[in-house]
Structures are given as structure tokens and as C-alpha cells.
C-alpha positions as CSV (number, residue, x, y, z in Angstrom):
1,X,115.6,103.8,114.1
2,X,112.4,101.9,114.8
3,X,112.4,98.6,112.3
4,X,108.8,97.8,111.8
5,X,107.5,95.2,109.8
6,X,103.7,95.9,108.2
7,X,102.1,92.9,106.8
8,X,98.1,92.0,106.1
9,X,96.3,89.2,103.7
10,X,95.3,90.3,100.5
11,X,93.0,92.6,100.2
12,X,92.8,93.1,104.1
13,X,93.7,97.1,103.5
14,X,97.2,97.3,103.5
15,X,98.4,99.4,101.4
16,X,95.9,102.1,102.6
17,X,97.8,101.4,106.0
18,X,101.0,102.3,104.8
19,X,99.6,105.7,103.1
20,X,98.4,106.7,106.2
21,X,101.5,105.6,108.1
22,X,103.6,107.7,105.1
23,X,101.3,110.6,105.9
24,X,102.6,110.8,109.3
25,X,105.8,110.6,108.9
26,X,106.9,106.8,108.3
27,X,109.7,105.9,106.1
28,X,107.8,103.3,103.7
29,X,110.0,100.3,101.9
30,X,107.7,98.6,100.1
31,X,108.6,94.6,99.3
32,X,105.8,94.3,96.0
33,X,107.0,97.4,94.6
34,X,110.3,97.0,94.8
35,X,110.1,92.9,93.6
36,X,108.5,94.5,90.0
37,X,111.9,96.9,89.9
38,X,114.1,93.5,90.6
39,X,112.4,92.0,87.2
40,X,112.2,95.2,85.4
41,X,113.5,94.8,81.6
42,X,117.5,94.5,81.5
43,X,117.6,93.0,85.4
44,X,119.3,90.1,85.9
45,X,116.1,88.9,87.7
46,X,114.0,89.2,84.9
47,X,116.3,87.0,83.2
48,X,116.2,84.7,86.1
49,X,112.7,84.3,85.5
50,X,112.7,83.7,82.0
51,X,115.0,81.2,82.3
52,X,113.1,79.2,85.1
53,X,109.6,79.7,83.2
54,X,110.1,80.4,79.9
55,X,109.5,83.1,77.4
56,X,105.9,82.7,77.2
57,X,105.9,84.6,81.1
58,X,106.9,87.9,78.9
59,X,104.5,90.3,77.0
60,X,104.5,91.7,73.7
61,X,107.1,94.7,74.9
62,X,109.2,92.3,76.8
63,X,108.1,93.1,80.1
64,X,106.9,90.4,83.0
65,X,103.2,89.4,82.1
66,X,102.4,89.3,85.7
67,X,98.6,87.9,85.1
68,X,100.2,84.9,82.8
69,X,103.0,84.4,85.9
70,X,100.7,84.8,88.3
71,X,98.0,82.1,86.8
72,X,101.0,79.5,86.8
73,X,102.5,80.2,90.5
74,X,99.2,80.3,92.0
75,X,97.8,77.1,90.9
76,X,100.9,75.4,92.1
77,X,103.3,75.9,95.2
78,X,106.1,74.4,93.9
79,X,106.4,76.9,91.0
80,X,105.7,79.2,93.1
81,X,108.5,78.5,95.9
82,X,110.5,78.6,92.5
83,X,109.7,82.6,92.1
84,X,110.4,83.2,95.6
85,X,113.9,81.8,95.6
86,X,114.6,84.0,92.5
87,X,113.1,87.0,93.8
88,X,113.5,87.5,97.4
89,X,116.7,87.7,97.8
90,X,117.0,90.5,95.6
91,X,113.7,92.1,97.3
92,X,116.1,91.9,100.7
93,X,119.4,93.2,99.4
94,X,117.3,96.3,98.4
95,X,115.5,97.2,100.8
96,X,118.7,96.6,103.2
97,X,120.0,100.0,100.9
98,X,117.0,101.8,101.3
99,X,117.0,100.9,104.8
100,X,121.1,102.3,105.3
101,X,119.4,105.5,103.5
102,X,117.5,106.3,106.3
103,X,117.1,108.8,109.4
104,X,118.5,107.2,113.1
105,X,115.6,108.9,114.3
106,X,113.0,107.5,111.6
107,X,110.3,104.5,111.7
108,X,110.8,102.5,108.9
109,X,108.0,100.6,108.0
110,X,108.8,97.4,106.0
111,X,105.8,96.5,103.8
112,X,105.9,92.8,103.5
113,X,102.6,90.7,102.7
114,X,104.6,87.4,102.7
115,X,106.6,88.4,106.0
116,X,104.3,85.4,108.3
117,X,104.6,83.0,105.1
118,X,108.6,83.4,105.4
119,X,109.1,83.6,109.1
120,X,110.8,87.3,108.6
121,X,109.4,88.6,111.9
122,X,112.0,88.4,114.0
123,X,114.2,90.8,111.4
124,X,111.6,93.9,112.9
125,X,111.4,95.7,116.4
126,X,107.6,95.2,116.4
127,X,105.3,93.6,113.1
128,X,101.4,95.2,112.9
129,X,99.6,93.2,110.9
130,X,96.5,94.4,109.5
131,X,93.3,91.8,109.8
132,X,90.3,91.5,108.3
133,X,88.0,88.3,108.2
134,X,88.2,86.3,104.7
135,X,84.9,87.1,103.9
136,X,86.0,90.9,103.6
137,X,89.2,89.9,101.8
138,X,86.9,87.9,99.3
139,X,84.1,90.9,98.6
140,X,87.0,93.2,98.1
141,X,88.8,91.4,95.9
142,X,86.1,90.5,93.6
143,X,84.3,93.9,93.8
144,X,87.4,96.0,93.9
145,X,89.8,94.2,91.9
146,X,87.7,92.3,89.4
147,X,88.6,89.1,90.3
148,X,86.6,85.5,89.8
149,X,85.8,84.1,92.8
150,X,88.1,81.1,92.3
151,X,91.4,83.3,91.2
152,X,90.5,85.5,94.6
153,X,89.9,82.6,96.6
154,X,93.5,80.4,95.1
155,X,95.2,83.9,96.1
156,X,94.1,84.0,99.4
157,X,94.9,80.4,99.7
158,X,98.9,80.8,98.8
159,X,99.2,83.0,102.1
160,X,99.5,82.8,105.6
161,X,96.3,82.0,107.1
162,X,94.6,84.1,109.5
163,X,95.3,83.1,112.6
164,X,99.6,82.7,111.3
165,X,99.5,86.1,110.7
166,X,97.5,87.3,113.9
167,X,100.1,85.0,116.0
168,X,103.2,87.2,115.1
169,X,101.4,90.8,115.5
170,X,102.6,93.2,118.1
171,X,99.9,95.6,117.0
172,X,97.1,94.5,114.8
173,X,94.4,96.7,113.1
174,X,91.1,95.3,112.5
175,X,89.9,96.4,109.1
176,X,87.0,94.6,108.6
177,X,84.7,98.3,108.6
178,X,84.4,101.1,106.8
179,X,87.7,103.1,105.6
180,X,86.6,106.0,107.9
181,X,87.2,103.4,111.2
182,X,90.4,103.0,110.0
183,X,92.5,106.3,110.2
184,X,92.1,106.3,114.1
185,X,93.4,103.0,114.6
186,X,96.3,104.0,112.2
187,X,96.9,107.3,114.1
188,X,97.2,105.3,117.7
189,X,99.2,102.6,115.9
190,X,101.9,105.4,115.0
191,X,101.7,106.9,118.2
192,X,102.6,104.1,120.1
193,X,105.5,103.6,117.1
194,X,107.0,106.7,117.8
195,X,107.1,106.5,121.2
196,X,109.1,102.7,121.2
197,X,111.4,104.5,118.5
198,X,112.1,107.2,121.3
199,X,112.3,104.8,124.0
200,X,114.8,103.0,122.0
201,X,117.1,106.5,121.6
């Protein structure tokens, strides 16, 4: 099994990374989806939440009003260290089970956009990080994701910068172009992946 860790600012094209990697064959274990399972309704880490922010963090249903959350971490680091310490560890004891689930043979590709911000490189064989200037993160969050300028650019702030997350690639993909540019790079990327995860046999 070839450990990968996958990581890339916001709105640098990550997630369309993974899909492609999935396409090929990669076993994906993705750290955002699985942090909304961990505070699902009826998870202990939902109630973890509520007790560290209050009520007012839930919606009308009782779910995690992630825009109200989100407003409050954002703005401040301290709050939002406070949601990591809740949530990460339960993001890491699952994806250490779906990890056990898979294949010897498999790459597992760890999807992790705070993996520079929390020093977690050195739990992968090889980390690719995609890159993309912040000028491209900006336009993409505001035009594809409706953000304001400001809640795009305090987003972009809470992470890694740059040049932190380009110092721990092995691999890095430069999506700063059009989506078309980016399937080859992805291609080569998981050709050279499966070929360390036979080496490694």
C-alpha cells in the first residue's frame, strides 16, 4: 500500500484532483467529508461542538450550521484551534479504519487540506500538493462559490501559505490553467504513484 497524502489551498482544484485520481484507480479517504459525518446529528462530536460554541452553531433541524460556525472560527484562530481539537482526532481515528479496509496493493490517497497547517506529512509515503497562485484561488472562490471578497480572502488566510505547502510536496500540480491542462498532469502524477507503490512490493 502506497500512503499518499493530497492537499491544496482552497479553491486551488483539489477536489477535481482526487476525481481524477478515483478515476484511475486511487482509494480516496477524504478528511472534509468525513469531519461532517464525525458531527452528524446523534455523534458525540456534534455534541462536542455544541457544548464548546453553543446552541446558536445548530440550524432549525438540528444539524451543524456550517456558514454560522464557519463565520465564528474564521474570524478568530483561537476558536478555531478550538474546532480542531474536537474534530481531528475523530477525522484520524476514521480514516485509520478506512485505511485497514484497504487493498496491500492499493494507493490510498489521503485528502487532507489542513495536512501543511498540522505538520501531518510525515504520516504519508509521498504528499502532492496541488498549487495554484492566490489570485486564482480568489477568482474562483468568488466566481464559483459565491463568496465576498473579504470571507474568500479570511479563508484563504486561516491556511497554510503558499510557499508552506509547496515546501512539503513530493509531487506538485500547478493548476493555475484551464481544467483541460489539468488531466495530464494528474495522469503522470498517478503514474509515477503506481510505480513507488510497486517499487515498494
Amino acid at each position: 500500500m502506497l500512503k499518499v497524502g493530497l492537499t491544496g489551498g482552497i479553491g486551488a482544484g483539489k477536489s477535481e484532483v482526487s476525481r481524477l485520481l478515483v478515476s484511475y484507480g486511487a482509494v480516496l479517504i477524504d478528511a472534509d467529508r468525513i469531519a461532517r459525518e464525525v458531527v452528524e446529528p446523534g455523534t458525540a462530536g456534534l455534541a462536542a461542538v455544541v457544548a464548546e460554541f453553543g446552541p446558536e452553531v445548530l440550524d432549525a433541524r438540528g444539524s451543524l450550521d456550517r456558514p454560522k460556525l464557519g463565520a465564528i472560527v474564521f474570524a478568530d484562530p483561537e476558536r478555531l484551534a478550538a474546532l480542531n481539537a474536537i474534530v481531528h482526532p475523530l477525522v484520524g481515528a476514521r480514516s485509520a479504519e478506512l485505511e485497514a479496509e484497504a487493498g496491500s496493493d492499493d494507493v490510498v490517497v489521503h485528502d487532507v487540506p489542513l495536512l501543511t497547517e498540522n505538520g501531518l506529512a510525515p504520516l504519508y509515503d509521498l504528499v502532492v500538493v496541488v498549487d495554484a497562485s492566490p489570485e486564482t484561488q480568489l477568482d474562483r472562490l468568488v466566481r464559483l462559490r459565491g463568496m465576498t471578497e473579504p470571507e474568500a480572502r479570511a479563508r484563504m488566510a486561516a491556511q497554510a501559505t503558499r510557499a508552506q505547502r509547496r515546501a512539503v510536496a513530493d509531487l506538485l500540480i500547478d493548476n493555475d490553467g484551464p481544467l483541460e491542462a489539468l488531466e495530464p498532469q494528474v495522469r503522470t502524477v498517478w503514474d509515477e504513484l503506481r510505480q513507488r507503490a510497486a517499487d515498494a512490493r
